[in-house]
N, C-alpha and C positions, 0 to 999 in steps of 0.2 A: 504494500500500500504506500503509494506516496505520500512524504510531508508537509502538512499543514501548512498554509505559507506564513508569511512574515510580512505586518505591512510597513511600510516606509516609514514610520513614527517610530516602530520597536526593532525596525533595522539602524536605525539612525540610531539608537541608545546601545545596542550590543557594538556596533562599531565604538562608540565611545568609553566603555565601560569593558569589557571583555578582554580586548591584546593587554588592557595595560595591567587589569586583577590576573591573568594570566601571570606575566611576566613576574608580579608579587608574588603568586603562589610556587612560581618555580625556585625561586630565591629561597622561600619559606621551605620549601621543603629539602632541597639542598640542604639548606642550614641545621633541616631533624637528622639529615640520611647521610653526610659525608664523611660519620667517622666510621662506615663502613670501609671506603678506602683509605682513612688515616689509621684503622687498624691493624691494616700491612706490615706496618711498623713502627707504629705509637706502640701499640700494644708489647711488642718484644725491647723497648726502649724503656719502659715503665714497667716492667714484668707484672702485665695485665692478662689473667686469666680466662679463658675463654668462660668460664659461667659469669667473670666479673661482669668481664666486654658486652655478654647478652643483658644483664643485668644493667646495667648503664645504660645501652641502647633503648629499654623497655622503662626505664627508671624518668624519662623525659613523659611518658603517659601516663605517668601516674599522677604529677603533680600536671600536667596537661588535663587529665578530668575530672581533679580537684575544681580548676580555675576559671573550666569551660562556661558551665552557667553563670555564673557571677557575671565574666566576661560580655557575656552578650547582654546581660542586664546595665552593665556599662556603658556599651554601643549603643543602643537606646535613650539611654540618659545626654551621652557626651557628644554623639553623635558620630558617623561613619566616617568620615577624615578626619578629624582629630584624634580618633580612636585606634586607627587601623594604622595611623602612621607613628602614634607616639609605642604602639607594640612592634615596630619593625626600626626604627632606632633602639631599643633596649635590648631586642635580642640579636640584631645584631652584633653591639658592643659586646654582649654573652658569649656568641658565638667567636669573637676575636677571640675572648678571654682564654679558652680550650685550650689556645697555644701554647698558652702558658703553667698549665697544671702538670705537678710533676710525681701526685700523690693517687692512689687510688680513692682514696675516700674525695679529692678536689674535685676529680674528674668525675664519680658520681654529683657532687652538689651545682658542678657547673654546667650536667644534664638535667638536674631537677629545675633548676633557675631557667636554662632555656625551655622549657617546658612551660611554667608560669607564663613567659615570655610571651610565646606562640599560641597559647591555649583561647585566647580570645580571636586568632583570624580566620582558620579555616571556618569556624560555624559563626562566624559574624558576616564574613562576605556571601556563602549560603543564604542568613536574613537578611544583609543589604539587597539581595536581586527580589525580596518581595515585596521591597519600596518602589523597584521599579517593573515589575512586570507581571500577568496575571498569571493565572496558574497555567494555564494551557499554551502557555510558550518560554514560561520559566526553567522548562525542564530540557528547550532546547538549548539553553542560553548557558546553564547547567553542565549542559555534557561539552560543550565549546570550553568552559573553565575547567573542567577537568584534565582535559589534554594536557595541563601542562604538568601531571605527575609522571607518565609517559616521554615526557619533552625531557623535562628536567633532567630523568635517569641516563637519555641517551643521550643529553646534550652534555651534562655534567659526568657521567663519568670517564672518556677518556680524558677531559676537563683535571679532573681528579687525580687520574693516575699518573699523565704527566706534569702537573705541581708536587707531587711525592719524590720528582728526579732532582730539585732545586734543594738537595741536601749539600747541609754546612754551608749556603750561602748565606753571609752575614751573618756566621757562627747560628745558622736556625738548622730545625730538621725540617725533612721533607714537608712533613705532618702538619710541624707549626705552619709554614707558609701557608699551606692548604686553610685552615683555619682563618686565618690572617684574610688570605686572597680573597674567600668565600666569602668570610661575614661583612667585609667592607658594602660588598651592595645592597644589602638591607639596609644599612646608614643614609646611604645615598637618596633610594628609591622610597625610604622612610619619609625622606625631606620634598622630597619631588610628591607624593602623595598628598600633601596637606595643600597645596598650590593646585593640584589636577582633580583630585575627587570632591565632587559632592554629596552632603550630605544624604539628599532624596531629588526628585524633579521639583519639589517646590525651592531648591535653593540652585538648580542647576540653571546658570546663564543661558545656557545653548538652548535652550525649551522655549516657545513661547507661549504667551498662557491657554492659546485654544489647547495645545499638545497637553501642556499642566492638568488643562482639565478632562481630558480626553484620558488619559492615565489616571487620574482619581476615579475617576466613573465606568473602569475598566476593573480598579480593585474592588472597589464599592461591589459591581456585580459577582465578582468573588466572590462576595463575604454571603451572598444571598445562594450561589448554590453550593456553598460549603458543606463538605459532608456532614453526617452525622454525627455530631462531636462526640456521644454515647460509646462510639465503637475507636474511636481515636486513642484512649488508652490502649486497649488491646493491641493493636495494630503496633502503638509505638514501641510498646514492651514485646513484642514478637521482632520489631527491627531491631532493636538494642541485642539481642540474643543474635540475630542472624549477622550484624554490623563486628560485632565482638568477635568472633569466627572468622568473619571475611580479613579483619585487621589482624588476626592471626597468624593468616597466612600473606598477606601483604607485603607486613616490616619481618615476617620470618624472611621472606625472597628477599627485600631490598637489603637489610642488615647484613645476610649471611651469602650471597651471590659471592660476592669478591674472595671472601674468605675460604668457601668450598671449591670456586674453580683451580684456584692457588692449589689446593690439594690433589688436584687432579690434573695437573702437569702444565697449569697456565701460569705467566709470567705476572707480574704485576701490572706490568703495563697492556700486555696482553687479555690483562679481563677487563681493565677500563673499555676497551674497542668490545670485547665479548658482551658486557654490559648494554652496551648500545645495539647492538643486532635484537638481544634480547628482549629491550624496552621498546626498539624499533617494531617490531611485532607485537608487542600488547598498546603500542598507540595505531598500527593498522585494525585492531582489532578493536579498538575502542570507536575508533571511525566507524566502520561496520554497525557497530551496537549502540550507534548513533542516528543510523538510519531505519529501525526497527521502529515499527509500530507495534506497542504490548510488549508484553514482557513473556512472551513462553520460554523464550532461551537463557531466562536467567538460569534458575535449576544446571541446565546442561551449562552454564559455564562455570559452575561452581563445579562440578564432576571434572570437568576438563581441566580445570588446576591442581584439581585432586592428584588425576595421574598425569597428572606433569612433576608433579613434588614427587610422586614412586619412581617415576623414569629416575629420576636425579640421585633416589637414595640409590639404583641401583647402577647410576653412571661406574666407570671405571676411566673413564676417558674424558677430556674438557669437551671436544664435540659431540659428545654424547649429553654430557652434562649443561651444555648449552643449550639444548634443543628439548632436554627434558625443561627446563627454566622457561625460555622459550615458549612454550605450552600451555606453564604456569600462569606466564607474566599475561598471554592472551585471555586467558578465561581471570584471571582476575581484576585488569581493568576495562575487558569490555561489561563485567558483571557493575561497576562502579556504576557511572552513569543510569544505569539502568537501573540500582538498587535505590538510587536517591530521588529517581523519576516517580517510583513506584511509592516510597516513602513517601516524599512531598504532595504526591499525588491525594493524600489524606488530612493533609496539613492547610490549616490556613488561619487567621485572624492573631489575633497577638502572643495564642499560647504556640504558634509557631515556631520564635523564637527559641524559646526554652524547649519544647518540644527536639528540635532539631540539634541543638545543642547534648539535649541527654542522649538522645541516640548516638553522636560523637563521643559525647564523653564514654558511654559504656566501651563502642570500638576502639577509644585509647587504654583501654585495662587490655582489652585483646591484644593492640598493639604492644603491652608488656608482658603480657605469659607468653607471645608469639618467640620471640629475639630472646627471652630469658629462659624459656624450656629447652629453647635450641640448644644455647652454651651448656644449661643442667647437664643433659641429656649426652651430648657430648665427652663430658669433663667422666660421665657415669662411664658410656660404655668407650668411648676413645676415637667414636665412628660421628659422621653425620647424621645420618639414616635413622636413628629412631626418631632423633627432631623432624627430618622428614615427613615419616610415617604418621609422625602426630600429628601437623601442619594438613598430610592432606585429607586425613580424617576429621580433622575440623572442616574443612570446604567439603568435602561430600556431605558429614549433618548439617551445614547451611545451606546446601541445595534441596536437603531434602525438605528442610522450616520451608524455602519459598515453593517450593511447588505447587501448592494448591491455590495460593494467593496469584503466582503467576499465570496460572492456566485464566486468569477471568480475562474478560474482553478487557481490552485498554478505555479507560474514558475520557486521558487526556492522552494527544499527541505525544505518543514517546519522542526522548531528546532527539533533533535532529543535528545535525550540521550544517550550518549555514551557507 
């Protein structure tokens, strides 16, 4: 079925609001995801243990869904550029600071702190696009901003692995610079944000006021065929359980990629490029599950990571081990877009907010037993493969929670791409 179209008022707002919250979210997420390649050799420079390193990596979501509601009851309060930019100067200062810790216990408090940091923007910018847009085009607008966790991996990481070769310049290690290099554009793009974002269309210049009004009386009609608010808890606490699983195996791939192809005969800089082929096919895949109407193939892409994560525990070899990855990375972020289409698709009026936010927040606890069962699990039997195994038995019982929710008809346009 073809995509719903887009009229000129709400193409005109994603052209201005989209590339640039993109470009914030790939910074932002770089900033959670890049001590997966400074663990190359941070970790043997600090004699950082592999259950530490998963523990640390997971240890950023825990005060991340601590901070999440609060946060977005802030954005609310303070408003969306002043808010979104003064959290992306502070962690990136954070994210500098990394370079400098020399203790295990700093290097866990300077992932809880980043965590604090970042906890109010993925699910603030999620409720900033229902300032501007109704529901039944939000969820394209949606899947456009998510691309850039895809972009990020493959644009960042031989980014990454080549800043780890800038060892002992200026008496730093590889690591440090990577640190350094990375967190500086969140500083930047911090400052540039408060000058480019508006709060809502009533304070956006570029609007005039027939479009002003033309968009309030677009969410207006929202709030009138919102669903059932009766069955909205249900529904929410079924995503928090399926989101927690998905984010399981998520930051399991992105954290521990680099670290298991090394094991399997890749160079360092050699999995940065591996990295990229890898993310390069879960953002083709994401495109694809961009252009779905409904959601039946959520379920199967949640199976499809499943055995992508088996293929990997049973790699022996990095091209094997890539393409099991590979596999992964496709059924886990074409399932993204789709799972938040599907979520949102229940969601609307003020308890959205908060709504959207708990559903994060529970998938950042997933995000921590993901990356820290891995190191357990490892440190136990000395293999990768039972983290694995665990990983993709979490994505097959979240395929199996959507399944029946996904077989219904769609009633709004699933995400498209533009």
């Amino acid at each position: 079925m073809s995509p719903a179209p887009m009229s000129p008022l709400y193409r005109k707002i994603a052209w201005r609001l989209v590339p640039f919250l993109m470009l914030l979210y790939m910074v932002a997420f770089l900033d959670r995801v890049n001590i997966s390649f400074a663990a190359l050799t941070m970790n043997h420079d600090l004699g950082i243990s592999e259950s530490v390193y998963g523990f640390a990596a997971g240890v950023f979501f825990l005060s991340y869904c601590l901070f999440e509601v609060p946060a977005n009851l802030v954005l609310a309060r303070l408003g969306a550029r002043r808010w979104l930019s003064i959290l992306m100067v502070i962690w990136g200062f954070i994210s500098m600071g990394t370079a400098f810790v020399h203790t295990e216990a700093a290097y866990i408090g300077v992932r809880f702190l980043l965590g604090i940091a970042e906890s109010g923007f993925y699910p603030g910018v999620i409720y900033y696009f229902t300032f501007w847009m109704p529901r039944t085009l939000r969820t394209r607008i949606l899947a456009l901003f998510l691309l850039a966790v895809p972009l990020c991996n493959s644009i960042g990481s031989p980014i990454s692995a080549h800043i780890l070769l800038l060892n002992d310049v200026s008496g730093l290690r590889g690591w440090q610079w990577l640190f350094l290099l990375e967190g500086l554009p969140a500083i930047i793009l911090g400052v540039a944000a408060w000058f480019l974002l508006a709060d809502g269309p009533w304070s956006a210049p570029w609007l005039s006021a027939g479009e002003r009004e033309q968009i309030i009386g677009d969410l207006q009609q929202d709030e009138i065929q919102r669903p059932d608010s009766g069955k909205q808890s249900f529904h929410v606490a079924r995503d928090c359980v399926v989101y927690f699983l998905w984010s399981s195996g998520n930051y399991g791939l992105t954290f521990w990629l680099p670290r298991i192809l090394t094991t399997v005969g890749a160079s360092n800089l050699s999995t940065g490029w591996w990295a990229t082929v890898t993310f390069g096919f879960g953002a083709l895949a994401m495109l694809w599950a961009s252009r779905r109407r409904g959601f039946r193939a959520l379920p199967w892409l949640f199976l499809a990571s499943s055995a992508g994560f088996i293929a990997v525990g049973l790699a022996h070899t990095a091209l094997v081990a890539v393409a099991g990855f590979s596999v992964a990375a496709m059924g886990i972020l074409a399932s993204l877009p789709m799972f938040w289409s599907l979520a949102a698709s229940r969601l609307s009026g003020k308890a959205a907010g908060a709504a959207i936010a708990l559903v994060n927040s529970v998938g950042a606890v997933g995000a921590f037993a993901g990356p820290s069962a891995m190191g357990w699990l490892h440190d136990i039997t000395h293999h990768y493969s039972a983290g694995l195994w665990a990983i993709a038995g979490a994505m097959a019982l979240g395929g199996l929670l959507v399944y029946r929710e996904s077989a219904k008809p769609a009633t709004v346009p699933a995400q498209t791409a533009d």
